[in-house]
N, C-alpha and C positions, 0 to 999 in steps of 0.2 A: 504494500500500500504506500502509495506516494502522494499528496497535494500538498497544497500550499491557504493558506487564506487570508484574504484584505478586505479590510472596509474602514470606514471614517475613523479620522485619531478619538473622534470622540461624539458621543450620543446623548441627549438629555431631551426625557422624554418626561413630560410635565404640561399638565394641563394649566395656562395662563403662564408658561414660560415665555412665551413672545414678552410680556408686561418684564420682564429681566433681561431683555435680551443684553443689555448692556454687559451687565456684571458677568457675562460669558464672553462677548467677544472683545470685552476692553482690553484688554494682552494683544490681541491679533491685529491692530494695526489703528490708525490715527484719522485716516484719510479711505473712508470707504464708498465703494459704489454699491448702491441699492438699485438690484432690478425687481422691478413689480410691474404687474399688469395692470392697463388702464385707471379699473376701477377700481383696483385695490391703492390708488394712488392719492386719492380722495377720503379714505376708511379712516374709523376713528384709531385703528389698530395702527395705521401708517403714522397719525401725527404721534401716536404714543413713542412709535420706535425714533421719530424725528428728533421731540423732543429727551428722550433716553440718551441720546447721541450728542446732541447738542449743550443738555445740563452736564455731561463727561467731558467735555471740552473738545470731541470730535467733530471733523467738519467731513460733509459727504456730498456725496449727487446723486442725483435720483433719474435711473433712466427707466420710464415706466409705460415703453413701446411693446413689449410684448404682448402680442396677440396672434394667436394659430403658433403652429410649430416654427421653428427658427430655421433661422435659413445662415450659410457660410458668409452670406454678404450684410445683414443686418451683428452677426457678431463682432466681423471685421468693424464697423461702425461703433458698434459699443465699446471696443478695445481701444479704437483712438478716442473718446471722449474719454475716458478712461484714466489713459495715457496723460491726454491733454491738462487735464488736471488733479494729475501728480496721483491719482486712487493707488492704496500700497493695501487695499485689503478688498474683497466683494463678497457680499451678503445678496442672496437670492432669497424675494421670500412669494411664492406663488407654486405653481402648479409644476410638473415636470419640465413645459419648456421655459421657464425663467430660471428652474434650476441648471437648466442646459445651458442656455444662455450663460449666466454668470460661471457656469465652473470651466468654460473654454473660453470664456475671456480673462478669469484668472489666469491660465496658462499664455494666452497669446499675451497678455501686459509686460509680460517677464522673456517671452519670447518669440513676439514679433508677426504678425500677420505677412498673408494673408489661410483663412483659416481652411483653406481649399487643401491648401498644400501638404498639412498633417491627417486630412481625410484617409481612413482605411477603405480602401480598392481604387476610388476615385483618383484620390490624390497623389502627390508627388513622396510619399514615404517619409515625409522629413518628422522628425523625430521632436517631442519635448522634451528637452537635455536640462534645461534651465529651471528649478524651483520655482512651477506658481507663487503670486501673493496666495495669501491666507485666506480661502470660499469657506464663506459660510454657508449652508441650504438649510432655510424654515419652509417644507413644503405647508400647504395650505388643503391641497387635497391627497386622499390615502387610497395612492396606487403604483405611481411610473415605480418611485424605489429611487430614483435616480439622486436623490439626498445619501447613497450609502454604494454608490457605485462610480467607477472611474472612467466612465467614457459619456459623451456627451453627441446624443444625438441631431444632428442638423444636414438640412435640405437645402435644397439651390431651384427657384424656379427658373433660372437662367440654364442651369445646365440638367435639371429636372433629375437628382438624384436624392437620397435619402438614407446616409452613411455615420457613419460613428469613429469621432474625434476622439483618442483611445490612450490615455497613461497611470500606469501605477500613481505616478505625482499629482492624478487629477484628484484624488480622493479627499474629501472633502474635510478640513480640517475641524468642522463640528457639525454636527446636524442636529439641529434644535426641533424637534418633535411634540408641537402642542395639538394635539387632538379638536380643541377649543376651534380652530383656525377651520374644521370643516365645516362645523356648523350650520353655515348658509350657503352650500351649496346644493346648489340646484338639484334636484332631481337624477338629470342625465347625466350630469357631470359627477354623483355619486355611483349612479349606475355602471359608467363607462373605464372609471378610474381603480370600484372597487370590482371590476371582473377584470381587470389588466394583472392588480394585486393579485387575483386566485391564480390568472394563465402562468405568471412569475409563479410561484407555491408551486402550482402543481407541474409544470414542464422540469422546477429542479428538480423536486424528487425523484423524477422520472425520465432523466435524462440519462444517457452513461456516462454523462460526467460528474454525477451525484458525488459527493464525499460523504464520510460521517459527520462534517460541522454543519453541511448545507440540506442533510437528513433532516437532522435535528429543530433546525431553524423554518424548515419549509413543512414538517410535519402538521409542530404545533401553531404555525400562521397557515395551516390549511382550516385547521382545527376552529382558528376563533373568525377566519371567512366565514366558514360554513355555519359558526354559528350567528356570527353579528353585521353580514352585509345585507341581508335581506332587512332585517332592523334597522340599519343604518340608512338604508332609503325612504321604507315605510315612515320614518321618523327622522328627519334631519335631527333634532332637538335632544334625542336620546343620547347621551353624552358614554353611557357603560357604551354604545353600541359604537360610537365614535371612536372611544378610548380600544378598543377591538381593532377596528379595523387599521388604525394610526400602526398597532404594533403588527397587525397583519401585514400592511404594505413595508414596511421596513425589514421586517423579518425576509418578506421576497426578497428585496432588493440584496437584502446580503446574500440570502441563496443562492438566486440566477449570477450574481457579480460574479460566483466561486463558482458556480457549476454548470454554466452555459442555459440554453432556452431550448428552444425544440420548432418543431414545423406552424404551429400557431402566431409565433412572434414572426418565424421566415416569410409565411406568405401572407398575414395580414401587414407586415411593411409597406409590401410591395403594392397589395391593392388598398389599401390607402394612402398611399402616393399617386396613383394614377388616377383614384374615381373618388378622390377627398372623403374617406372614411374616417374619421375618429379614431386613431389609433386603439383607445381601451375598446370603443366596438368592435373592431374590424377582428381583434385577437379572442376578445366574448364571442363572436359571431361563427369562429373558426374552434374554439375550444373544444367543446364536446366535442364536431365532427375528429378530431385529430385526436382527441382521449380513445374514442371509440377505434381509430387507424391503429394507433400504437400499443391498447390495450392486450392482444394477444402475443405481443413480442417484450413487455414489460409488466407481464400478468400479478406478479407478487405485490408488486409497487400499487400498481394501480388500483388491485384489491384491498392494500392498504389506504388509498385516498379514499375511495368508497365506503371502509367502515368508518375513517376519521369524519368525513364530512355526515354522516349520515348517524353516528354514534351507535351502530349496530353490527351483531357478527352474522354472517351470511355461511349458507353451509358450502358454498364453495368458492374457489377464488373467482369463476367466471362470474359468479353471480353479483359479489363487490365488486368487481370491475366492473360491470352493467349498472350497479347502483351508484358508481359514481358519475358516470355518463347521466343519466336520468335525473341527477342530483342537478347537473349544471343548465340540462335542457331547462328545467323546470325553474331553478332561477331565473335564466335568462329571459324567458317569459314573463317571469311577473316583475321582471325589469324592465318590460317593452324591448329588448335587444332581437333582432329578429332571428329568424331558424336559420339562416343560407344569406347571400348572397344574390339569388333570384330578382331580387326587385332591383337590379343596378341596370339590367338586361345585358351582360358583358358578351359581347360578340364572342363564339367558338374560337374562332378565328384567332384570339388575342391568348386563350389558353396556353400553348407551349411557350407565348413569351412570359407571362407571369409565370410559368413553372421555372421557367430559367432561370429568370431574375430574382428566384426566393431564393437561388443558393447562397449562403453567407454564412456567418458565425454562428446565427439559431441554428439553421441547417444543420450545421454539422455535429450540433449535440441532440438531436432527435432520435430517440429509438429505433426507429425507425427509417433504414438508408434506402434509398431509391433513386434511380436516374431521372432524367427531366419527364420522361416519359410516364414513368407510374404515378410522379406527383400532378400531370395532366388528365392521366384518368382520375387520382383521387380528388380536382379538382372542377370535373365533369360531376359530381356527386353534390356542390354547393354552388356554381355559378348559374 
């Protein structure tokens, strides 16, 4: 037995930690960039952190363009304003792409744009040699993970790609974890975020890159999905079902970081880059179909998700691998998430290119190996 395992130097996980945020990152730097989204830019919680910073004698900037997934050419932009005025730390506090955002312009401030060029398969290979400033990630909603992992997803509608800016150095040097922070989100955006969190859970465990840390971790955040996301919707306001899923989606993110994803994450990339899905849908929408592809090649595993999610024993493994299938359909439905893909109407015709282009990093920790071709038939089965 051989791995390895990384995640953030450090985690604090506390409900109305945001109202502290000071007294944690006052060490990490003097002069920090704050990315948030539009509307979080306006929030009583934003002037809280303002004034937190500014009663400490910190001065900051607020770049609060984030909206839809990020792109190589809007981070380059945010690294020279950055730059421009002198930021020696950034703090992300919003959804997974503002945490994208701010943890690949940490590294580009230290080491130089443009952010195309460090892209994995895209790009030019060039490498983060140089010590990010000091990222801090307060996600707001509990799913991407990407508060507790080192690569930072971003897109190019110029060169129409959707790749991952990738280093041990990316890892976030605190991830501040207030449950408090999901509260008011929306319906779809609990919907979409907390089935991303389960695809994370449940592809590590069942991946063959699983270790015993990412077992461990992705077990018991299958455990409190299954028990508190369906609550977490029904109930924005339910705070135990908040406080669940905050440790659910963190607990993914360490797992997948250490043990890779699977064909759910490969081909919903890719058809949400081309027919603008929602990432956490587009991986819900693909879930079960790909529990159920890889259940008979991952049979123990999977029988194991099915008694966790379901808190029952089943007299045989086929049968919990069926019941965890059934578990997710059946969520996903009283999530409004839909069954297939069907309703995009995606030409035949387009099939063997999205089978090609899911090859990637998910890919190749899926149980399940195939050539372009079998994953065209299996995607004959939801298009």
């Amino acid at each position: 037995m051989e791995f390895s395992f990384l995640t953030a130097h450090k985690i604090v996980f506390k409900q109305g930690a945001i109202h502290e945020l000071v007294s944690h990152v006052g060490e990490l730097g003097s002069n920090f960039l704050l990315v948030v989204d539009p509307f979080f830019k306006t929030s009583p919680v934003m002037e809280s952190v303002k004034q937190q910073l500014a009663d400490a004698g910190k001065r900051f900037t607020v770049y609060a363009e984030v909206a839809g997934e990020p792109t190589v050419e809007q981070v380059d932009e945010v690294a020279e304003l950055a730059v421009k005025a002198g930021c020696d730390a950034v703090i992300s506090i919003g959804g997974g792409s503002n945490i994208d955002v701010g943890k690949s312009v940490a590294a580009l401030i230290t080491n130089g744009t443009p952010a195309i060029d460090y892209m994995e398969v895209v790009g030019k290979g060039k490498k983060v040699t140089v010590e990010p400033v000091p990222f801090i990630a307060v996600p707001t909603t509990s799913g991407t993970g990407s508060e507790v992992t080192k690569n930072a997803v971003l897109g190019s509608k110029i060169h129409n790609f959707k790749r991952s800016m990738r280093s041990d150095s990316m890892m976030a040097n605190l991830a501040i974890i207030d449950p408090a922070l999901a509260a008011g989100c929306p319906k779809s955006v609990t919907a979409f975020s907390g089935i991303d969190a389960m695809t994370h859970l449940i592809e590590a465990y069942t991946t063959w890159r699983a270790t015993p840390i990412s077992d461990g971790l992705a077990l018991k955040g299958i455990e409190l999905a299954g028990k508190y996301l369906r609550r977490a919707y029904d109930d924005g306001s339910d705070m135990e079902a908040r406080e669940g899923m905050a440790a659910a989606a963190v607990m993914g993110g360490m797992a997948f970081a250490n043990s890779g994803l699977g064909a759910a994450h490969g081909i919903g990339m890719v058809i949400g880059i081309l027919y603008h899905v929602p990432h956490g849908e587009a991986c819900g929408i693909l879930l079960p179909h790909v529990m159920k592809l890889n259940a008979p090649h991952t049979l123990e595993r999977m029988a194991k998700v099915g008694e966790t999610l379901t808190g029952k024993r089943f007299d045989s493994l086929e049968e919990a691998a069926n019941a965890a299938v059934d578990f997710i359909y059946e969520l996903n439905a009283h999530m409004n998430i839909k069954p297939d893909f069907k309703h995009l109407n995606i030409p035949k015709e387009m099939f063997p290119s999205i089978a090609q282009q899911s090859f990637g990093t998910s890919m190749s920790s899926n149980p399940l190996q195939m050539d372009a071709k079998g994953w065209e038939e299996f995607l004959e089965t939801i298009l």
